[in-house]
C-alpha positions in Angstrom: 120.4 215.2 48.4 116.8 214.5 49.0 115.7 215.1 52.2 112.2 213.2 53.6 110.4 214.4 56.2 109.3 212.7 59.4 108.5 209.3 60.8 107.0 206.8 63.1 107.3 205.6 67.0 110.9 203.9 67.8 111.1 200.7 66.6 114.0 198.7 66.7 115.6 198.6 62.9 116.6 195.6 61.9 117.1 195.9 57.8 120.4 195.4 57.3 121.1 191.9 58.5 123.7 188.9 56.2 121.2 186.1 56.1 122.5 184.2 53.1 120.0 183.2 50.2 120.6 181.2 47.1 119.0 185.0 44.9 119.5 182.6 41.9 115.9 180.8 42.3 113.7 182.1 39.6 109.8 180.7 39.7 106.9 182.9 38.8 106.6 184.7 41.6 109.0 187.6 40.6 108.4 187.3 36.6 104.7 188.3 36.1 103.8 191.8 34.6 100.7 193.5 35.3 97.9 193.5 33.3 96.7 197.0 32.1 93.3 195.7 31.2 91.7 196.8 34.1 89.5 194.2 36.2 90.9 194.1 39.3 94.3 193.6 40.9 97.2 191.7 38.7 100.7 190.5 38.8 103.4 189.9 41.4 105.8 192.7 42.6 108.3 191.5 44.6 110.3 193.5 47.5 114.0 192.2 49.1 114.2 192.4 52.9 117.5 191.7 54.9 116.0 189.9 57.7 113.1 187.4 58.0 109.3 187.6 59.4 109.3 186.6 62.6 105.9 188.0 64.1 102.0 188.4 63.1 102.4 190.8 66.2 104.8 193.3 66.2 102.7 195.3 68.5 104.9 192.9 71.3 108.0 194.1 73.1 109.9 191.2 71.7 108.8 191.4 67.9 109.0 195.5 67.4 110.8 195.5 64.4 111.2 196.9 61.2 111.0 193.4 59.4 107.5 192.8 60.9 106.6 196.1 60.6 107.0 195.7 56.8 105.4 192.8 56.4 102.4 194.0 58.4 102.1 197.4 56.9 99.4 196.3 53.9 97.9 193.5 56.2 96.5 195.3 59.3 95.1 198.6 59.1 93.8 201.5 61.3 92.7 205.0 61.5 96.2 206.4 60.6 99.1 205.8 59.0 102.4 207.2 58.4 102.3 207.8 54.7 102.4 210.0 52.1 106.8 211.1 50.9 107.0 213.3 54.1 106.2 210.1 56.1 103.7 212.4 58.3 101.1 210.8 59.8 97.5 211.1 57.7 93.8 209.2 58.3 93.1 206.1 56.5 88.8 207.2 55.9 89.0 203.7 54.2 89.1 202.0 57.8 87.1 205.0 59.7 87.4 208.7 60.9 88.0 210.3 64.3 88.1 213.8 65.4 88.7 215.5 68.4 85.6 216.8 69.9 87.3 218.4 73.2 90.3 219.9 74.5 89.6 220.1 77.9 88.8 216.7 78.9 90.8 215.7 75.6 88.3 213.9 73.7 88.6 211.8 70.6 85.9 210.3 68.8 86.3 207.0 66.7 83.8 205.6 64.1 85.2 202.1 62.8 83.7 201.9 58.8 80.1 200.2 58.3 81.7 197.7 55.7 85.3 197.2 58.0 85.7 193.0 58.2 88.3 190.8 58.9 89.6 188.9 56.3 87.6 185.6 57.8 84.2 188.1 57.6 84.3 189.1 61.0 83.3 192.2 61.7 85.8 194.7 63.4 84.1 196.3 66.3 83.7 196.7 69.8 85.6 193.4 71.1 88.7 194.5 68.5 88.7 198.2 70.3 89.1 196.9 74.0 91.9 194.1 73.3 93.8 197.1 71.7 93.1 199.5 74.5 94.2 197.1 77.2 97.2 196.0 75.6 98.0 199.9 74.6 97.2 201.0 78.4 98.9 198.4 80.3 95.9 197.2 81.8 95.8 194.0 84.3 99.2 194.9 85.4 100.4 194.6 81.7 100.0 190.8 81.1 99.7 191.8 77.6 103.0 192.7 75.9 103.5 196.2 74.9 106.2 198.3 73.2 105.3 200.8 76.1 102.0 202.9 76.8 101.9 206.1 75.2 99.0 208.2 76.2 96.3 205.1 76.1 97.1 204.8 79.9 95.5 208.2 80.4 92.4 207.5 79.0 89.5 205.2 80.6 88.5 202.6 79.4 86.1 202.9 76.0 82.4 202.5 77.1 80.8 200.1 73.7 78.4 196.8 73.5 79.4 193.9 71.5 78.9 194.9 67.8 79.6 198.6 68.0 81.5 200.6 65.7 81.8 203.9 67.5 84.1 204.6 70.5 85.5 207.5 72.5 88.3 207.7 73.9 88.5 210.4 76.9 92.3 211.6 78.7 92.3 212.7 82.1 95.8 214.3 81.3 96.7 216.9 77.9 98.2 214.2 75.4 100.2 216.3 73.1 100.7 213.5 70.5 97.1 212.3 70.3 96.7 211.8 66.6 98.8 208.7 66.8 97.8 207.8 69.9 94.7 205.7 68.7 94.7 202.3 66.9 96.7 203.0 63.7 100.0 200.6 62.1 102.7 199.0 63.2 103.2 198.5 66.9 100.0 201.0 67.6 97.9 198.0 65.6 94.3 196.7 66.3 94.6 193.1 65.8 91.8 190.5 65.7 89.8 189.9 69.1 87.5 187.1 68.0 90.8 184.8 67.5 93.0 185.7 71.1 89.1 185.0 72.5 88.7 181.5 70.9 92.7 180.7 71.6 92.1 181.7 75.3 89.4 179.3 76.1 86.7 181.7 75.5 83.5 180.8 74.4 82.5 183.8 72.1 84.1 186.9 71.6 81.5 188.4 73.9 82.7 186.3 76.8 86.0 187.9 76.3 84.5 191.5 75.9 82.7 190.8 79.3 86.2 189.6 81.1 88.0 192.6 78.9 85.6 194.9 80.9 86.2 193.6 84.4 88.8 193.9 86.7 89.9 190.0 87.5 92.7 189.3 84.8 93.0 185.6 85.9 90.5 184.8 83.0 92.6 186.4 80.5 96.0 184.7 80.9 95.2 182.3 78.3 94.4 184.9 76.1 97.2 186.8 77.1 99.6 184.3 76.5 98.9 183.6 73.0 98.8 187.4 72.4 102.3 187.6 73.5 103.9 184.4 71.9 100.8 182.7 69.6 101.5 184.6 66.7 105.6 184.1 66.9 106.6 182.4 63.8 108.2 179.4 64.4 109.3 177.3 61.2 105.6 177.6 59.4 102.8 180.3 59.6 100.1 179.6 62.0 96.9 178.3 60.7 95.2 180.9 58.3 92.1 181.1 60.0 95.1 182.8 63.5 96.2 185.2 60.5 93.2 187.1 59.7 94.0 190.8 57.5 91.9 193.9 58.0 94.3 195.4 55.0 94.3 195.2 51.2 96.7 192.0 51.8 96.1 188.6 54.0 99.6 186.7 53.9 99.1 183.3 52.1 102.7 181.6 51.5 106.0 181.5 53.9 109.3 180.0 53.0 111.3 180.0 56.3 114.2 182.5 55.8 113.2 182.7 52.1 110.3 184.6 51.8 106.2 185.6 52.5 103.5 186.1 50.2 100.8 188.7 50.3 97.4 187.9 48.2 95.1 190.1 47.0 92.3 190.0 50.4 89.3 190.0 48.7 87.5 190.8 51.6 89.4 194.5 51.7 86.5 197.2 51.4 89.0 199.6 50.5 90.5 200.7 47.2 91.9 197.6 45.6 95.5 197.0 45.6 97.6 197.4 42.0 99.2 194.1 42.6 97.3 190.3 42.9 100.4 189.2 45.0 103.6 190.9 46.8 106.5 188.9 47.9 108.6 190.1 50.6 111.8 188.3 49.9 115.1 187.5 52.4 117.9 188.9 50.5 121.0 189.4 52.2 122.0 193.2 51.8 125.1 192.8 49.9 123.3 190.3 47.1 120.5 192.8 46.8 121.9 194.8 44.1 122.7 191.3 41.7 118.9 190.5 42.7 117.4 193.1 41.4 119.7 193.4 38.6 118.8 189.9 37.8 114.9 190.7 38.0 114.6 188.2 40.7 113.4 191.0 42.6 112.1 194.6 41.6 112.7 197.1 45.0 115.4 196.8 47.5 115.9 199.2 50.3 119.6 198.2 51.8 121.2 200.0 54.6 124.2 202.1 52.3 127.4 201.1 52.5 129.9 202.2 50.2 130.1 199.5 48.4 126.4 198.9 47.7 125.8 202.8 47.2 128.6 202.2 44.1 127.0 199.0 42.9 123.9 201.1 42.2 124.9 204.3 41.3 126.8 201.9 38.5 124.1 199.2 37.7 121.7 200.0 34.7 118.2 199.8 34.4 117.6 200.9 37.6 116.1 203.8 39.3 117.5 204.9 42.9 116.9 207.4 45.5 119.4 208.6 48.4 118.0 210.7 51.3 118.0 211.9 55.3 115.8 209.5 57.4 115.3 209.6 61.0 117.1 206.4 61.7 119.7 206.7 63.6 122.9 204.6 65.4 123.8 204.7 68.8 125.0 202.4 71.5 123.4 201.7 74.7 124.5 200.3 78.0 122.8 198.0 80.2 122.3 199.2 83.5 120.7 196.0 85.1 123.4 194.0 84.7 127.7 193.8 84.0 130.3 196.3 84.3 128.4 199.4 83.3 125.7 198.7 85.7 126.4 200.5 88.6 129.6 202.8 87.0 129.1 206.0 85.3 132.9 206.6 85.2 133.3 203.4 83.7 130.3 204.3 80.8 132.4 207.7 80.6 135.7 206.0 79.9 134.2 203.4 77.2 132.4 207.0 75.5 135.9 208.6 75.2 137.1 205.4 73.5 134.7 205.2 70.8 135.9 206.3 67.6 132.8 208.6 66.5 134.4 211.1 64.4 136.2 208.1 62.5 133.2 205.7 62.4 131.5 208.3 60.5 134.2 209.4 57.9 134.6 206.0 57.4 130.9 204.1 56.8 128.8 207.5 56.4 130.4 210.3 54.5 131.6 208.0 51.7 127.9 207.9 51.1 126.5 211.4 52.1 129.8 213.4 52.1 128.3 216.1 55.0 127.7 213.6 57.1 128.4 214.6 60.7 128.1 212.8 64.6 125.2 212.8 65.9 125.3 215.0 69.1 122.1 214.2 70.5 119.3 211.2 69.6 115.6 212.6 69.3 115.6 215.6 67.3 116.8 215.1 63.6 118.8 218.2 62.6 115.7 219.3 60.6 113.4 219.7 63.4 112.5 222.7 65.9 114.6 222.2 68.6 117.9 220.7 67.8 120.6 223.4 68.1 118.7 224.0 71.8 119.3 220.1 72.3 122.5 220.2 71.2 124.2 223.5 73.0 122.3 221.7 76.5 124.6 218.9 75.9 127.5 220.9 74.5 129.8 220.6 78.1 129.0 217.2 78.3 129.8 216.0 74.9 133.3 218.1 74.8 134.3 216.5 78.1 133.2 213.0 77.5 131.5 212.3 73.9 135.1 213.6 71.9 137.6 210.4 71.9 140.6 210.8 73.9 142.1 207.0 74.7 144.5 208.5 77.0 141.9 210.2 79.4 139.5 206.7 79.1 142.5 204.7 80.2 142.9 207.3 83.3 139.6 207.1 84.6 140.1 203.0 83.9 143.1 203.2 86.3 141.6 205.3 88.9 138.9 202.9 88.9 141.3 199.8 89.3 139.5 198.5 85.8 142.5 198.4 83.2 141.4 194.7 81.5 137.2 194.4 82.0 135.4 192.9 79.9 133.1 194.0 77.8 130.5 192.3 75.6 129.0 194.2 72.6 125.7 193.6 71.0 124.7 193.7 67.1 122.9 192.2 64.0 125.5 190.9 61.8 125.8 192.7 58.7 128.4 194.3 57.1 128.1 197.7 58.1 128.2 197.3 62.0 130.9 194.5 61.4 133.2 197.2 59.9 132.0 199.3 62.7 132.6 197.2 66.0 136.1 196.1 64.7 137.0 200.4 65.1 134.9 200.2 67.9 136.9 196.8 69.6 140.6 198.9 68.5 140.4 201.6 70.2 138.6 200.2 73.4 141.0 197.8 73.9 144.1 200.1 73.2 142.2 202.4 76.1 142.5 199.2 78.5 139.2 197.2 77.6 138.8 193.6 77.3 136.4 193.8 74.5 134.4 190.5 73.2 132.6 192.0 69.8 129.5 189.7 69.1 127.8 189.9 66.0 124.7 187.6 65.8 122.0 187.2 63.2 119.3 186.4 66.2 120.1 189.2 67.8 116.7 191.3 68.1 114.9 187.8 68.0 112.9 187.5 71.2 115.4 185.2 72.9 118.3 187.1 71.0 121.0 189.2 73.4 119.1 192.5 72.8 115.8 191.0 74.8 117.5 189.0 77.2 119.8 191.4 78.4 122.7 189.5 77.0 124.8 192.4 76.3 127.1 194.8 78.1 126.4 197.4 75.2 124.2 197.2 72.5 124.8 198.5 68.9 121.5 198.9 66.8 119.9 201.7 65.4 116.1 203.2 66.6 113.7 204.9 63.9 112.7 207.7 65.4 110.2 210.3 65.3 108.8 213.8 65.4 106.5 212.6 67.7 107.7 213.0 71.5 105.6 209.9 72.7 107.5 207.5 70.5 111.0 208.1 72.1 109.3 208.4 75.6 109.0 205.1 77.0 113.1 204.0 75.7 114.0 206.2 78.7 111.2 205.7 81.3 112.0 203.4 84.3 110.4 200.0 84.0 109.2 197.9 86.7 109.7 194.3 85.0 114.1 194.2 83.0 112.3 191.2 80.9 111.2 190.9 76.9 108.2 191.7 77.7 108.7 194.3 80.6 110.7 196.6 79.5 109.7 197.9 76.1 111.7 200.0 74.2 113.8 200.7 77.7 116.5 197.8 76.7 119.1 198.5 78.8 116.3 199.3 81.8 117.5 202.8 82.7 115.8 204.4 85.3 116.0 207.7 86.7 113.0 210.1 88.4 113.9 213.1 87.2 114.0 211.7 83.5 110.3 209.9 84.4 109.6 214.1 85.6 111.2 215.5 82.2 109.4 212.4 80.5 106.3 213.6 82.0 106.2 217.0 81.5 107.1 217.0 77.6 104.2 214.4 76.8 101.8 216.4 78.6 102.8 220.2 76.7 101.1 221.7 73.7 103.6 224.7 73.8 106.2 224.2 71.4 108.7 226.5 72.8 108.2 224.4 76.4 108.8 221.1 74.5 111.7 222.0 72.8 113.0 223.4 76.3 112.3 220.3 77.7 113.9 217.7 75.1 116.7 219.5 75.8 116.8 219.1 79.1 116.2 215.8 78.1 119.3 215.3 76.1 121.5 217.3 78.4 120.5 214.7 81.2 121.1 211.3 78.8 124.4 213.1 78.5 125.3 213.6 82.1 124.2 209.8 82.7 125.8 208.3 79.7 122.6 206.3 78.7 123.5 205.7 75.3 125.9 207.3 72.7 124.2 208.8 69.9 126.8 208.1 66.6 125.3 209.2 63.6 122.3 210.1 61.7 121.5 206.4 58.7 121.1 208.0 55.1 118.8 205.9 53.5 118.7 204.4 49.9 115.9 202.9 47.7 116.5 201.6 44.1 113.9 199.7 42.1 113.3 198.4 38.5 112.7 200.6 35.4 109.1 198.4 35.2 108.0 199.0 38.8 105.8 202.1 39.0 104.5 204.4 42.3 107.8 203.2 44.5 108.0 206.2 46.4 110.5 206.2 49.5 109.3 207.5 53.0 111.1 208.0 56.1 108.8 206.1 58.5 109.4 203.3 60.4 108.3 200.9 57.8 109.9 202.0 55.1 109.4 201.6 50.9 106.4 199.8 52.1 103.9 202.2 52.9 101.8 202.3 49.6 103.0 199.0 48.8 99.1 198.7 47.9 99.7 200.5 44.9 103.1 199.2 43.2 102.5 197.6 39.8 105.1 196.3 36.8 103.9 197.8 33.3 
């Protein structure tokens, strides 16, 4: 089995979902070869996607997912990237460089490239550096929407004049994870200043570097506002001149729950792109194998279920890859509202009624045979650190994370409980269907009411997930080697809302996790921060915050004609040098 290596900040993973599409349509779009005559980008490769774009922004609470993420990957760029097959993160020199000049303040210089434009010929500067860094610091009491702020918030403010390509940024705290700290993919993104300026009643982009700089956000609530919901989409794209692209791709074409298109951006001063055009289709999972099969598309990246992982281990003319990723499954309770709230005996008793062992022998090994339950959530069992996150929680996890229906319907009895109710969260597909009706079984045989809830909206930004619509949630997070991008799904939020809470969905709060969540971000000694993840783990444990379950394989196949798919662990997937896929 192939193993990958590590990946990006938590974001919430959403591949996987049962949209249905007629895969029997058959224009141009995923017929065109490449031309090997050289003269600049040619041909259409086309990728299958579970669930549909949603969100220019994915740097947003509400719109973190993978399916933005991947769509955004090859149209806004930054400093760093995950990329390469280890999914590690590297520069891009093709947007700029940076380098840490001191460790004590930590310094980080930034030099944005000469030739760096949007896709409208705008240059990325100075006004594009301090949306990100108030968005990314929480500035203005957070009017902008944030996954959460990892380290940005310890830095002040970047000192630059309109038109500047050079910034530092300075921590008044050690930052252990600075590398991805500053503007890079994903929810980390830089995204275009001169349009949130125009669309907030600002003059020029130089009025809203002057309010940007001040300390009054009442001028930026327009802006703010169209930062956090402008960019949803919402049955069309927005006008192309909202959608600029500082990557090699500006999107061009939407079909609503069908699929996007990616052009060549001609404006990219980069290394061109293989492909003129890439289109990110909405296949449901279980018709993704027949898709590509058919040629209507050439690289699917399904979540494995046994029946897909024998569809392509049997289809020919196909190449396929199986391997460990960081994803991983786990439910989560909700602690600002419903049963679970305010009852650690009752999150206890619902832990001893899930079926772990089975869930996995069931949906997992059938696909990677040594599977095993996951035992704790942020350290992958490759990494420094997991057996000492694992024996922290070892008392814990024998007494309440092995199932044992009779002792769950004790502690439901002693808490007069026998018959609650209990709502449970997911994306529909076909995986986590299979896995809520175990889950549902053997709840209700401990004493649970238990109301299963499958939706397909279910991580949109008014889906159950972000409105709190859920007793527990099922859903998987990918994670990371990084410590910052697990931090803020445990850190106490002030504001249980979409755009509040972060990556903290089921608003947990407890100071000494904020002290342990403190403490590990701030360490450069490896042996301290693998003593203090597990502490970590041991005390997610003791308060039953979630219930780790088991550790996503991942699986890529693609067409014998596609050349340079190579899989990668991160957040975004197959995607990451989508720039250089080509058909021959």
């Amino acid at each position: 089995m192939t193993r990958f290596g590590r990946t990006s900040k938590l974001v919430a993973v959403v591949l996987g979902g049962a949209l249905v599409l007629s895969a029997c349509s058959s224009d141009d779009d995923g017929d065109e070869e490449t031309n090997e005559g050289g003269g600049g980008p040619t041909g259409t490769v086309t990728y299958a996607m579970a669930q549909p774009f949603q969100s220019y922004n994915n740097a947003t609470a509400g719109a973190n997912s993978v399916a933005n993420g991947q769509v955004m990957e090859q149209v806004i760029s930054g400093f760093w990237s995950f990329g390469d097959s280890d999914g590690q993160p590297i520069p891009n020199e093709d947007f700029g460089t940076f380098e840490q000049t001191s460790e004590d303040p930590l310094t980080v210089e930034y030099t944005i490239d000469d030739a760096a434009v949007w896709s409208d010929g705008t240059a990325i500067d100075c006004d594009d550096v301090l949306l990100w860094w108030t968005v990314q610091s929480g500035a203005f009491d957070g009017i902008f929407s944030a996954v959460g702020t990892q380290g940005v918030e310890d830095t002040a403010m970047p000192e630059c004049a309109p038109g500047d390509k050079s910034f530092t940024l300075v921590y008044d705290k050690p930052f252990a994870d600075w590398v991805t700290a500053g503007p890079g993919h994903g929810n980390n993104a830089m995204l275009p200043a001169h349009v949130v300026a125009e669309q907030g009643g600002f003059a020029t982009p130089e009025e809203f570097l002057t309010a940007l700089q001040g300390d009054d956000a009442a001028p930026l609530e327009e802006a703010a506002t169209f930062y956090n919901e402008g960019w949803l989409i919402t049955g069309s794209l927005p006008d192309p001149s909202l959608i600029p692209s500082s990557g090699p791709y500006v999107i061009t074409g939407y079909e609503p729950e069908q699929s996007v298109t990616l052009s060549y951006n001609d404006k990219w001063w980069g290394e061109p792109p293989a492909a003129e055009t890439l289109v990110i289709r909405t296949v449901a999972e279980e018709e993704q194998v027949q898709a590509l099969q058919n040629g209507e598309v050439d690289i699917i990246e399904p979540q494995p279920t046994v029946d897909l992982a024998n569809q392509i281990t049997s289809a020919s003319g196909i190449q396929s890859e199986v391997g460990e990723e960081y994803t991983y499954e786990h439910l989560d309770f909700n602690f600002n509202d419903g049963p679970f709230a305010d009852s650690l005996a009752l999150r206890q008793a619902f832990s001893l009624c899930v079926p772990r062992e089975q869930l996995v022998e069931n949906l997992i090994q059938p696909v990677v045979p040594d599977a095993t339950v996951k035992e704790v959530r942020n350290v992958a069992p490759w990494d420094p650190g997991f057996q000492e996150a694992v024996d922290a929680s070892a008392d814990t996890v024998a007494e309440y994370g092995v199932q044992d229906i009779d002792r769950a319907r004790e502690i439901l009895e002693e808490e007069d409980a026998v018959g609650t109710t209990i709502h449970i969260g997911t994306l529909e597909n076909q995986r986590r269907l299979d896995a809520g009706a175990l889950i549902e079984a053997n709840c209700e045989e401990a004493g649970f009411d238990v109301e299963f809830e499958p939706a397909m909206d279910f991580f949109d930004t008014n889906g159950a997930l972000a409105q709190n619509r859920f007793d527990v949630a099922m859903f998987a997070w990918s994670g990371s080697p990084d410590r910052s991008g697990w931090n803020s799904t445990y850190r106490t939020v002030t504001d249980c809302t979409p755009e509040g809470k972060g990556n903290n969905n089921g608003c947990y709060s407890n100071p000494e996790m904020d002290d342990l969540l403190d403490q590990v971000l701030r360490t450069s000694d490896q042996a301290e921060a693998v003593e203090l993840t597990a502490q970590i783990e041991a005390l997610l444990w003791e308060d039953m915050v979630t219930i780790p379950l088991y550790q996503h394989p991942g699986i890529t196949a693609w067409g014998q004609t596609v050349e340079n798919v190579v899989p990668n662990p991160s957040q975004n997937g197959i995607v990451w040098n989508a720039d250089m896929w080509s058909k021959s």
